[in-house]
KOLTORGU-198652 format. One record per residue: chain; y, z, x of N, C-alpha, C in turn; residue in one letter. Coordinates in steps of 0.1 Angstrom, whole numbers, plus 5000, padded with zeros to 4 digits. Example, Ala and Ser with C-alpha at 12.3 -4.5 7.8 and 13.67 -1.06 7.14 Angstrom:
// residues 2
R,ch,npy,npz,npx,capy,capz,capx,cpy,cpz,cpx,aa
R,A,4943,5078,5132,4955,5078,5123,4967,5078,5132,A
R,A,4978,5071,5128,4989,5071,5137,5000,5079,5129,S
***
This chain:
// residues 326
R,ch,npy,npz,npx,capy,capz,capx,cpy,cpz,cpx,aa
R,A,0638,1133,3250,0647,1145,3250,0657,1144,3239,X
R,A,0660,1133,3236,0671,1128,3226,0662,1123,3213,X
R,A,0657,1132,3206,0653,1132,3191,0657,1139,3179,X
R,A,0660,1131,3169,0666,1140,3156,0660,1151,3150,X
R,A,0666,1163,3149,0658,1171,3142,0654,1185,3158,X
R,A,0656,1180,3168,0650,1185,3176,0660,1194,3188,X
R,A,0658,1200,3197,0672,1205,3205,0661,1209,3219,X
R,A,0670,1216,3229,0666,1217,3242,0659,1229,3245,X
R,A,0655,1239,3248,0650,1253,3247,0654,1259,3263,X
R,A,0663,1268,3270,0667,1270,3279,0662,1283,3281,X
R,A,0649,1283,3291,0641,1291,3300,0643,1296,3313,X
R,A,0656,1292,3317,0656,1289,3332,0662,1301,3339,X
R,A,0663,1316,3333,0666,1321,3338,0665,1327,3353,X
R,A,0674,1333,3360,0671,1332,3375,0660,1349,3375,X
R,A,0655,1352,3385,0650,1364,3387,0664,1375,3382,X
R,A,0672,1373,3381,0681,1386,3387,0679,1389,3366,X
R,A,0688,1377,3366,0691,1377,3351,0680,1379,3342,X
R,A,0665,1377,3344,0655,1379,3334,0653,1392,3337,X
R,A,0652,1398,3346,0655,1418,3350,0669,1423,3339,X
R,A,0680,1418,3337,0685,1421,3330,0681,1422,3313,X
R,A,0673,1408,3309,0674,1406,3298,0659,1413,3295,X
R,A,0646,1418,3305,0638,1426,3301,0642,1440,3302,X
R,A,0652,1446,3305,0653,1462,3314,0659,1467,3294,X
R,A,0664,1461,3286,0668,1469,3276,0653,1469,3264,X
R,A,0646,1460,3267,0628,1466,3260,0621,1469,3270,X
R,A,0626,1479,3282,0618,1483,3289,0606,1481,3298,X
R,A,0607,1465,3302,0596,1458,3308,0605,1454,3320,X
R,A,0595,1455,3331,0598,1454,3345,0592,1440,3351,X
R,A,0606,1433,3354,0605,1419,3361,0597,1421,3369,X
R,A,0585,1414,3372,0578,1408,3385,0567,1395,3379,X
R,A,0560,1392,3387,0559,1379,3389,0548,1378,3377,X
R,A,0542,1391,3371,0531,1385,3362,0538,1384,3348,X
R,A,0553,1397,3348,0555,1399,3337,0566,1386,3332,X
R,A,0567,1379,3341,0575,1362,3334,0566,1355,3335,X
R,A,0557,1354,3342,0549,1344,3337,0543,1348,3326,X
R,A,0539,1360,3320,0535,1361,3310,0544,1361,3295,X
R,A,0557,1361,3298,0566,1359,3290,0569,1344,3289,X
R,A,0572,1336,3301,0573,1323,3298,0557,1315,3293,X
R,A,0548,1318,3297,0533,1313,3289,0534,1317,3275,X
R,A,0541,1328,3267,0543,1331,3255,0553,1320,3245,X
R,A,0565,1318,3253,0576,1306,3252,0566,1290,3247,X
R,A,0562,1290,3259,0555,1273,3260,0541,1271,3254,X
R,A,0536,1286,3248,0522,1280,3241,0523,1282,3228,X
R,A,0537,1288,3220,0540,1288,3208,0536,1276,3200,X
R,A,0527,1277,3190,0524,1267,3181,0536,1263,3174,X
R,A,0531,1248,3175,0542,1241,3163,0556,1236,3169,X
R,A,0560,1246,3185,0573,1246,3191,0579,1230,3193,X
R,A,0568,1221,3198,0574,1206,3197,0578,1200,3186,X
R,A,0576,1208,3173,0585,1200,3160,0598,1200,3163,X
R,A,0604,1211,3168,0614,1211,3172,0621,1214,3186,X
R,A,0616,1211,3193,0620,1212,3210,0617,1200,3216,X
R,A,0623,1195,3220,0623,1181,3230,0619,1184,3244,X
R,A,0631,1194,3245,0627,1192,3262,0633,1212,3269,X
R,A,0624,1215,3276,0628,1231,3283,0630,1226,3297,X
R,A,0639,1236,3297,0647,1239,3311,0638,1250,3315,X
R,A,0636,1250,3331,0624,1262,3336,0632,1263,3348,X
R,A,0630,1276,3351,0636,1281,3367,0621,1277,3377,X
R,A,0625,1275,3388,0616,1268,3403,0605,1275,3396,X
R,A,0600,1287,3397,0587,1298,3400,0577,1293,3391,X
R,A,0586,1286,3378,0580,1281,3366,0573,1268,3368,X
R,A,0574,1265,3376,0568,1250,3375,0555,1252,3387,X
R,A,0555,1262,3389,0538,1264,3402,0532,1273,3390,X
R,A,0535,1280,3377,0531,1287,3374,0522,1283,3366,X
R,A,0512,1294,3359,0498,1289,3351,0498,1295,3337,X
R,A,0493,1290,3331,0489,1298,3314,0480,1308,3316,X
R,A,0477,1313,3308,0463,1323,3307,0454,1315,3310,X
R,A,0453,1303,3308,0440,1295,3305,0439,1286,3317,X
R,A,0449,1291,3325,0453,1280,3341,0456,1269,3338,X
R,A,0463,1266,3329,0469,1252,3326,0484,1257,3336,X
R,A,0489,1247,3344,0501,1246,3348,0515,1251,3336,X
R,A,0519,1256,3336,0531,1259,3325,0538,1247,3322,X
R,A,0543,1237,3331,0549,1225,3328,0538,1216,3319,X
R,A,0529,1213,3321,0518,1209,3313,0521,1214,3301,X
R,A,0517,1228,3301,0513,1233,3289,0524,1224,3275,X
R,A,0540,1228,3283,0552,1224,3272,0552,1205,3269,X
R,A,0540,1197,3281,0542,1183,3280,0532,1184,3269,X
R,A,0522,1189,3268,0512,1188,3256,0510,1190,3244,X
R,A,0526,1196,3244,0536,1198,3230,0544,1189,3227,X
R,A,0544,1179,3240,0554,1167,3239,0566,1173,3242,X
R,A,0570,1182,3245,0579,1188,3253,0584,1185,3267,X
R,A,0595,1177,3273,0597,1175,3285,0598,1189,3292,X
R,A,0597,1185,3306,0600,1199,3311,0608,1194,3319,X
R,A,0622,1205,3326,0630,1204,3335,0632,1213,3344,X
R,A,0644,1213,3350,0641,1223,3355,0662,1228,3362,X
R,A,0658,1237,3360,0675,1244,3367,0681,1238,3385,X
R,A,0686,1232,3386,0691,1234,3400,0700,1239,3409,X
R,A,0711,1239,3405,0720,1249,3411,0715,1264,3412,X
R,A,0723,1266,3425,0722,1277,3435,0728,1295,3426,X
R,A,0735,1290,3417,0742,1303,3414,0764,1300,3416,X
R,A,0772,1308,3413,0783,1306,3411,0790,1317,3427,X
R,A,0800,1310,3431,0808,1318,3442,0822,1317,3436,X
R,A,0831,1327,3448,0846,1326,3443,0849,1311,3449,X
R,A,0860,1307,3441,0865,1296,3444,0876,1297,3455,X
R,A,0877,1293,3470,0885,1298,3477,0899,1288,3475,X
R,A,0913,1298,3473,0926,1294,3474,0925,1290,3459,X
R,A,0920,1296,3447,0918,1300,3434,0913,1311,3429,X
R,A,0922,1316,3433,0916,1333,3424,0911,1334,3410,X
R,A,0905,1342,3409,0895,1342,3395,0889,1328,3391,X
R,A,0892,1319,3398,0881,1305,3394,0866,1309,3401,X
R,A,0854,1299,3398,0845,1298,3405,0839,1289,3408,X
R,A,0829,1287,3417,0826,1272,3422,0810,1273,3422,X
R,A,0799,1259,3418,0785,1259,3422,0781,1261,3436,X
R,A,0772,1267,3437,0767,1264,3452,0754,1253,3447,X
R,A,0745,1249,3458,0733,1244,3458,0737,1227,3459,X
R,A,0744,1221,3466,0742,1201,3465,0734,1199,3477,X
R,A,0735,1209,3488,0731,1209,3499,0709,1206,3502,X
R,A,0707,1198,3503,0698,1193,3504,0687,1192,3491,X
R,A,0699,1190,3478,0690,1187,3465,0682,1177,3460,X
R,A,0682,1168,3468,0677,1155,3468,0665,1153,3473,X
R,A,0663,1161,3483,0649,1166,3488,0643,1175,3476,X
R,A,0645,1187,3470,0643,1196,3460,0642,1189,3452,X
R,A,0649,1178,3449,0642,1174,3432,0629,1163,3432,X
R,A,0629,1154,3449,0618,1148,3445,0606,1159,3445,X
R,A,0609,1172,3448,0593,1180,3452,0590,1183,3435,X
R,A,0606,1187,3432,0603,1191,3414,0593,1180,3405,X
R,A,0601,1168,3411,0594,1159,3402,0580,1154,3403,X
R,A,0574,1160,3418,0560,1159,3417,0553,1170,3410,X
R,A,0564,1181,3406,0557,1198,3401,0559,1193,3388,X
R,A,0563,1182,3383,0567,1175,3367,0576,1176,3361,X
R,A,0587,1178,3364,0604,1177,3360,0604,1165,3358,X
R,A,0613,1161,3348,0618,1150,3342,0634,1147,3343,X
R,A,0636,1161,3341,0654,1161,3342,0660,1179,3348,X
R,A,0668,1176,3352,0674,1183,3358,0687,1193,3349,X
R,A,0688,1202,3356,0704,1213,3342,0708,1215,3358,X
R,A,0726,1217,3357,0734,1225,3364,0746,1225,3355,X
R,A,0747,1240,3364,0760,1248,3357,0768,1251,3364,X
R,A,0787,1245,3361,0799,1251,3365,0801,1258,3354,X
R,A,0810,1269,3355,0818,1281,3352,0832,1281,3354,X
R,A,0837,1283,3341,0851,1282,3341,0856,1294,3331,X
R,A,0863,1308,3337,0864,1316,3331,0881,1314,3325,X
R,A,0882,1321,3315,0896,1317,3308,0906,1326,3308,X
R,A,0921,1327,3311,0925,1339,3308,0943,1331,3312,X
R,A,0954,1340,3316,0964,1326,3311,0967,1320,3321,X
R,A,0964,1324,3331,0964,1313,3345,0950,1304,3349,X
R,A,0938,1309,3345,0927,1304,3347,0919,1294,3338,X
R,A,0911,1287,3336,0911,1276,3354,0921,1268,3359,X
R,A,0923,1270,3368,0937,1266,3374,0932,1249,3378,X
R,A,0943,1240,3378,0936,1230,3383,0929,1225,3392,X
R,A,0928,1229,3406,0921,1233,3415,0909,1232,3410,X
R,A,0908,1242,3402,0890,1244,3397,0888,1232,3390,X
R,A,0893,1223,3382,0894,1219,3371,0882,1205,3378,X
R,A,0896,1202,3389,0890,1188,3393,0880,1198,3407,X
R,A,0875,1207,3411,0866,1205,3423,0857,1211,3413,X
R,A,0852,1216,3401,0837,1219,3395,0838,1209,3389,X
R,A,0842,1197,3387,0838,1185,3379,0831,1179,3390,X
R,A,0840,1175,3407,0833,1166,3413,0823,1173,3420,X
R,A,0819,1186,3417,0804,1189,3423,0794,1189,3410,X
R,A,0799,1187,3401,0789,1179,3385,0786,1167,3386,X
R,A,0799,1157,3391,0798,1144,3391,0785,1142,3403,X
R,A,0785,1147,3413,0778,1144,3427,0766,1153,3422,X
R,A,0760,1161,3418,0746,1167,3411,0742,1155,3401,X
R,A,0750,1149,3394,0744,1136,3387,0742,1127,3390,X
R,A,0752,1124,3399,0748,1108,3411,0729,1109,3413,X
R,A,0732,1127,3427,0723,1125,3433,0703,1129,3422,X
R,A,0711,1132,3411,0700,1134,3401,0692,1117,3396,X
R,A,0701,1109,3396,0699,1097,3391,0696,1087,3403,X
R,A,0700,1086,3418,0692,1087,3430,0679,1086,3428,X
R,A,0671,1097,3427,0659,1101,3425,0649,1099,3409,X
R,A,0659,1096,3404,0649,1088,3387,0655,1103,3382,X
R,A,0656,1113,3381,0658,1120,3373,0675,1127,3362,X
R,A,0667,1128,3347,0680,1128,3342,0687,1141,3343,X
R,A,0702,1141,3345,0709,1150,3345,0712,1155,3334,X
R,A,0716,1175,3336,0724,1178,3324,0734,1181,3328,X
R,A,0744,1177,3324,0761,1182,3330,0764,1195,3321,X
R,A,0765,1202,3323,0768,1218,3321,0782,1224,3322,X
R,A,0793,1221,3321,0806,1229,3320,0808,1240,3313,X
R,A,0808,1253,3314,0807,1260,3302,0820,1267,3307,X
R,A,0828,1271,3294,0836,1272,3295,0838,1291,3284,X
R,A,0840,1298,3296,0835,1309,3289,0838,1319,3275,X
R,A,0828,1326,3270,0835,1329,3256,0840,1345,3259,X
R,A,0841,1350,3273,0847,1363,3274,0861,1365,3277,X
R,A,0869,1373,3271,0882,1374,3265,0889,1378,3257,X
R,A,0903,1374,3259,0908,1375,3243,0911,1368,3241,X
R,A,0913,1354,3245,0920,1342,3246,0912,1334,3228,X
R,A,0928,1325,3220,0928,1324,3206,0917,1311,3208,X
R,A,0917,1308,3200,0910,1294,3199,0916,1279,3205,X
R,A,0930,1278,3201,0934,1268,3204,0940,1268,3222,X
R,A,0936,1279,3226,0935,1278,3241,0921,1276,3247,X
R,A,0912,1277,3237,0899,1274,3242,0900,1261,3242,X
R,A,0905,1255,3230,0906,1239,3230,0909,1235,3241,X
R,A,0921,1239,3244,0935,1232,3255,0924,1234,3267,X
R,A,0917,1242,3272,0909,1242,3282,0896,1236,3281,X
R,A,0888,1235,3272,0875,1228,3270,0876,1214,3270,X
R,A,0892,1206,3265,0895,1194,3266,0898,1193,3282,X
R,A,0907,1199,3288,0908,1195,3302,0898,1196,3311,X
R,A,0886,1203,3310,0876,1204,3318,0871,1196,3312,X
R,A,0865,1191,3302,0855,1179,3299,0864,1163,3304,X
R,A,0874,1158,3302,0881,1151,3305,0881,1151,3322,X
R,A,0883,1163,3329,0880,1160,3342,0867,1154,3349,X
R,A,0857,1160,3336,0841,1160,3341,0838,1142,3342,X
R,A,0846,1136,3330,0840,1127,3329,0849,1114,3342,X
R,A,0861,1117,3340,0866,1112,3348,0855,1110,3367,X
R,A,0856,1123,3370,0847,1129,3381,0831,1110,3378,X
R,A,0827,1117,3369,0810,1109,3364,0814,1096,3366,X
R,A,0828,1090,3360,0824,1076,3360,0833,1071,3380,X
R,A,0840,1078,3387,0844,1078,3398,0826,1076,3408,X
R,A,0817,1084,3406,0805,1086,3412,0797,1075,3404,X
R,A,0800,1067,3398,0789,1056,3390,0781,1064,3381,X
R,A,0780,1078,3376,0768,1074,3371,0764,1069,3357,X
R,A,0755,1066,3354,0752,1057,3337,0751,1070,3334,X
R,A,0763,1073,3320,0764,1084,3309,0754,1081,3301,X
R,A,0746,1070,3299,0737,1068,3286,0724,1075,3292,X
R,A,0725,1077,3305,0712,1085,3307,0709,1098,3314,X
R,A,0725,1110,3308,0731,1119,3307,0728,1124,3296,X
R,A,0730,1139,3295,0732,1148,3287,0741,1159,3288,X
R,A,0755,1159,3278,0762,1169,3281,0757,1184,3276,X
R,A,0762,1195,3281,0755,1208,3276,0768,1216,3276,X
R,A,0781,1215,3267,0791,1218,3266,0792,1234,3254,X
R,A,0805,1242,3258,0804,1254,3251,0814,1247,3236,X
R,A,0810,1255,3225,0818,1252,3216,0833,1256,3218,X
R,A,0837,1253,3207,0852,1259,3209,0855,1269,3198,X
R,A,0858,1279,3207,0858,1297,3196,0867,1307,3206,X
R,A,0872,1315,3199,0884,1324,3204,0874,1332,3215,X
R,A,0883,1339,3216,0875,1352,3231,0867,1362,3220,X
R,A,0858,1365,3231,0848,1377,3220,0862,1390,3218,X
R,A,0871,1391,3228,0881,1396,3224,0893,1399,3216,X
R,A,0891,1386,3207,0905,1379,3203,0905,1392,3187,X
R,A,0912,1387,3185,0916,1396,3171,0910,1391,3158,X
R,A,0905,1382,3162,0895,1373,3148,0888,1372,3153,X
R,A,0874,1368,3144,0867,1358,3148,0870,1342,3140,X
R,A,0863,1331,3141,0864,1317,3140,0854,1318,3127,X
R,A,0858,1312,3119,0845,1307,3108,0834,1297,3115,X
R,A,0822,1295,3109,0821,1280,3114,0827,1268,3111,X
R,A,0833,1268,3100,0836,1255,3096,0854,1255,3105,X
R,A,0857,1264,3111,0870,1262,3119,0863,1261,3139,X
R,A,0851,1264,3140,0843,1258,3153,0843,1250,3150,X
R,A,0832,1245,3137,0831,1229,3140,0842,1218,3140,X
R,A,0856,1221,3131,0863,1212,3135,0872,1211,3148,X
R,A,0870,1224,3154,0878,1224,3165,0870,1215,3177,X
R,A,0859,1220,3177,0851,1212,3186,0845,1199,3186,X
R,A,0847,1195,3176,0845,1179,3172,0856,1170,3173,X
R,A,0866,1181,3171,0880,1168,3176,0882,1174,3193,X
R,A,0871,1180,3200,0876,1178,3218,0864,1170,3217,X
R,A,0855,1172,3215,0843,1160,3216,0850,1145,3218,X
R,A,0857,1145,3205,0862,1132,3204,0874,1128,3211,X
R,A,0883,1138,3220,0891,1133,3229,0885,1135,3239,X
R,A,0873,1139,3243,0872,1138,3258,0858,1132,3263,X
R,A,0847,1130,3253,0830,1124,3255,0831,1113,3252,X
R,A,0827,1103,3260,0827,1089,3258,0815,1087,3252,X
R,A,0813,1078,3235,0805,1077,3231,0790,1069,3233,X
R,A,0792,1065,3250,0779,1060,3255,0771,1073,3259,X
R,A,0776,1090,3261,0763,1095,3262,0757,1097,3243,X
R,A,0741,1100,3252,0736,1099,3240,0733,1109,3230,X
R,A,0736,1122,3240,0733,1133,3228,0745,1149,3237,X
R,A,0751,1157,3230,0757,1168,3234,0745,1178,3227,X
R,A,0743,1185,3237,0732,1202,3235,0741,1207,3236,X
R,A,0745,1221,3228,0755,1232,3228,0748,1239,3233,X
R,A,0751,1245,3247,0754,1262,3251,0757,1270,3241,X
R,A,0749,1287,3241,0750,1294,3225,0765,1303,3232,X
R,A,0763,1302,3244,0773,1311,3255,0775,1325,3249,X
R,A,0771,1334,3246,0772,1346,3239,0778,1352,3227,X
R,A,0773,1339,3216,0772,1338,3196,0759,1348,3201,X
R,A,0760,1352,3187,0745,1360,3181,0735,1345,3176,X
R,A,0721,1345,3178,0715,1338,3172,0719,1332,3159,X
R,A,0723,1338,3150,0727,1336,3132,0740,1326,3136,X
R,A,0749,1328,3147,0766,1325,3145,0763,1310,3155,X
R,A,0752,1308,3163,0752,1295,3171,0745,1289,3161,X
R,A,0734,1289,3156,0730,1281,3142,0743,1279,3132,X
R,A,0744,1289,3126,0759,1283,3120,0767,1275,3124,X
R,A,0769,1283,3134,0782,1270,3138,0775,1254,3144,X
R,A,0763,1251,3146,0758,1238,3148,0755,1233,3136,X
R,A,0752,1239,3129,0749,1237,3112,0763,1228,3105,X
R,A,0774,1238,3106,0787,1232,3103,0791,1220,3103,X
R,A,0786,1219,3117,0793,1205,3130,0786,1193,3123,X
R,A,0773,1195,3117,0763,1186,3118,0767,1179,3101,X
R,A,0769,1194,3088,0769,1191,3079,0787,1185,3072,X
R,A,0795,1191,3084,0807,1183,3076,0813,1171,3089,X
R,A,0803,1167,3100,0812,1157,3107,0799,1148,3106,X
R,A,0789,1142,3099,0776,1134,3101,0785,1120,3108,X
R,A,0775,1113,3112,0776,1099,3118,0786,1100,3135,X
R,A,0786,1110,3142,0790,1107,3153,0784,1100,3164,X
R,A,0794,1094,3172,0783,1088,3179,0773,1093,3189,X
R,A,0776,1106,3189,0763,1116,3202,0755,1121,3191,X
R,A,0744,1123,3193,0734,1138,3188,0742,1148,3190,X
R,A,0743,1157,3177,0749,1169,3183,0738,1179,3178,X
R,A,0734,1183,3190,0726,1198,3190,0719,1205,3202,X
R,A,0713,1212,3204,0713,1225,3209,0706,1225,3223,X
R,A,0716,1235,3232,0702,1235,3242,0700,1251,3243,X
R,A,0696,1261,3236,0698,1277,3236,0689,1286,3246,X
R,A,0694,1293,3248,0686,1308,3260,0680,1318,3246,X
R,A,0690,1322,3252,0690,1340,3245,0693,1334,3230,X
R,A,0696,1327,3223,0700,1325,3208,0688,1319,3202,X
R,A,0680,1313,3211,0668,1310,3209,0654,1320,3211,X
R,A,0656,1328,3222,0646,1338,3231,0646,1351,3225,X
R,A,0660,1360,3223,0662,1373,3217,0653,1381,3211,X
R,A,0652,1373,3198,0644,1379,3188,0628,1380,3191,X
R,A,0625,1370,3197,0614,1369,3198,0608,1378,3212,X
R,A,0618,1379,3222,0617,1389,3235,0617,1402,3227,X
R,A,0625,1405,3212,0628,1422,3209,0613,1423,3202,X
R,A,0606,1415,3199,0598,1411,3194,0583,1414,3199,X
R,A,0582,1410,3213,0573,1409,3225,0570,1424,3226,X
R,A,0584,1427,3236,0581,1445,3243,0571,1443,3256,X
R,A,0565,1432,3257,0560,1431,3274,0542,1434,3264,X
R,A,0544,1436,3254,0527,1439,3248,0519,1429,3241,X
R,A,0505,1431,3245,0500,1416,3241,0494,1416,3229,X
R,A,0496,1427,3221,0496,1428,3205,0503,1425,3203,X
R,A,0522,1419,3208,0531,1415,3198,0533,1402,3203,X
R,A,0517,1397,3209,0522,1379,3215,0523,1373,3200,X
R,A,0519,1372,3192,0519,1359,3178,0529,1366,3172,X
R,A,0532,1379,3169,0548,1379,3160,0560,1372,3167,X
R,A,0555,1375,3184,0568,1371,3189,0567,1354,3194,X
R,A,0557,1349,3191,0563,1332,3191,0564,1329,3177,X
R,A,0561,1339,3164,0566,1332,3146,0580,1335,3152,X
R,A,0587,1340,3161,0599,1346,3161,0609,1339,3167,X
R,A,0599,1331,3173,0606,1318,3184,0603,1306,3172,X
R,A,0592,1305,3170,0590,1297,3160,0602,1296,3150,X
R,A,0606,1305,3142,0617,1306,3132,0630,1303,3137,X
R,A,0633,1303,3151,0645,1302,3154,0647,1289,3156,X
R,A,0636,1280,3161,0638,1268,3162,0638,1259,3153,X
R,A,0631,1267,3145,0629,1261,3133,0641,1257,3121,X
R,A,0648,1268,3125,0661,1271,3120,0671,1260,3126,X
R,A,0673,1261,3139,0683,1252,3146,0678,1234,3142,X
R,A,0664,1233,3136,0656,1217,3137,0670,1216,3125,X
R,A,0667,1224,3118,0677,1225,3098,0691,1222,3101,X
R,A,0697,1227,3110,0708,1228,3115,0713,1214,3121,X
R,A,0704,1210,3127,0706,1195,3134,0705,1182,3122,X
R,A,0700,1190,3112,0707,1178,3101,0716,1186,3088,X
R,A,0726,1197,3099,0733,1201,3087,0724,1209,3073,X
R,A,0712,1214,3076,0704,1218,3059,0706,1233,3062,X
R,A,0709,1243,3072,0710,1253,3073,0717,1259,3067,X
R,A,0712,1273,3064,0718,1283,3051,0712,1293,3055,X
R,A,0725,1305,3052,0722,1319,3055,0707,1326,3052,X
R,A,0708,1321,3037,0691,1323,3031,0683,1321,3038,X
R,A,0677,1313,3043,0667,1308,3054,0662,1318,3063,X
R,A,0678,1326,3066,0668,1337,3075,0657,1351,3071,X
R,A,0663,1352,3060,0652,1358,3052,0637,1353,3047,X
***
């Protein structure tokens, strides 16, 4: 999962949310039209030059190719790990207004040995931490760290590796250096939380949001002012025994999360984590606008996936440039 050049590919959307992300090209969620979207994802040629390892929602891992290969297969045969999502979804945080909390620890230990006979290797969960000038309140800060810390324990219980997921959201107006001031205390909590629960960070992956103003803010950030902001929270708050950070794209345009991982890579080299990508939609987009649900636009729309990853591989050693996308 941790190779140079390479990043994570994040598939795992839930039923609700892949209805959202097909209803604007007019394709209707049901059970053949994702699997035929995720068999488009995982049989893209060439995708293992750059993808180490995909994240898949449950449905995905009983599912089949055109060709009845299991879908998890299909992405191992690319050398592709497969994983898989576990948490339940987000609730209100009670006696914290506007915070939120994971559901799903409740009998996950059972759930992941079934995953890992369906071929899961590692595991993703996600807390949510929305921003605004009271929020996340401490409360949240330390109880979504120690339901991360305890999804990692019980991930590592069972042989399988965790992804710790804090995302720390980009909706708002909130400036940049409040993003910091929050993206440092949540990560700092998380780890605190991880090493309280024992677990070995070396065989962890964090999946942390960059640091960038609110989609609201009155600017936007350059990349080269993300990457330095987010490299100096990296460095106050990630202990350099894990072994790689995947960026969340958290709602960049495809072009603006490449950049800004591009930045990170070409003006801070030699850190001690891998820094690169685990992407959804910054990865998927183009190549879903691409698709349309039609199986005349299956091979434009994996060159489409193909190109983006392709892009992000450039990015992970810093070689990325506007030009490229042309």
């Amino acid at each position: 999962m941790v190779q140079k050049g390479k990043g994570i590919l994040a598939a795992d959307e839930s039923n609700p949310t892949i209805a959202k992300r097909f209803k604007p090209i007019g394709v209707e969620s049901t059970d053949e039209s994702r699997r035929s979207w995720r068999n488009l994802l995982l049989s893209t040629p060439g995708l293992g030059e750059y993808i180490s390892g995909v994240i898949l929602f449950e449905e995905t891992l009983t599912q089949h190719s055109d060709n009845n290969i299991p879908l998890p297969h299909l992405a191992a045969d690319q050398g592709i790990v497969p994983g898989i999502k576990v948490d339940r979804g987000t609730i209100p945080l009670v006696n914290s207004p506007g915070d939120l909390i994971t559901q799903g620890l409740d009998g996950l230990a059972g759930r992941l040995k079934v995953y890992k006979e369906q071929g899961a290797r590692f595991a993703k969960w996600r807390e949510v931490y929305p921003i605004d000038k009271h929020n996340p309140k401490p409360l949240a800060v330390e109880a979504n760290a120690e339901v991360l810390a305890r999804y990692a324990a019980i991930c590592q219980s069972v042989g399988i590796v965790p992804i710790v997921e804090p995302e720390v959201l980009i909706d708002g107006d909130h400036s940049i250096d409040r993003c910091f001031e929050v993206i440092e205390r949540v990560q700092q909590a998380v780890y605190r939380a991880l090493y309280r629960y024992s677990v070995t960070l070396e065989h962890t992956i964090l999946k942390p949001s960059m640091v960038t103003p609110g989609k609201e803010y009155e600017s936007k950030a350059s990349p080269a002012e993300v990457a330095e902001n987010t490299i100096r929270v990296l460095r106050r708050s990630v202990p350099a025994a894990v072994p790689s950070i995947n960026f969340l794209s958290g709602g960049q345009t495809d072009e603006e999360a490449t950049a800004n991982l591009n930045a990170m890579n070409q003006m801070f080299p030699g850190q001690p984590w891998e820094v690169s990508f685990s992407y959804g939609r910054a990865l998927q987009q183009p190549a879903l606008h691409t698709w349309l649900g039609k199986p005349e636009n299956h091979e434009a729309a994996q060159a489409a996936l193909h190109k983006r990853a392709r892009l992000n591989g450039a990015a992970r050693y810093g070689r990325y440039n506007a030009e490229m996308e042309n």
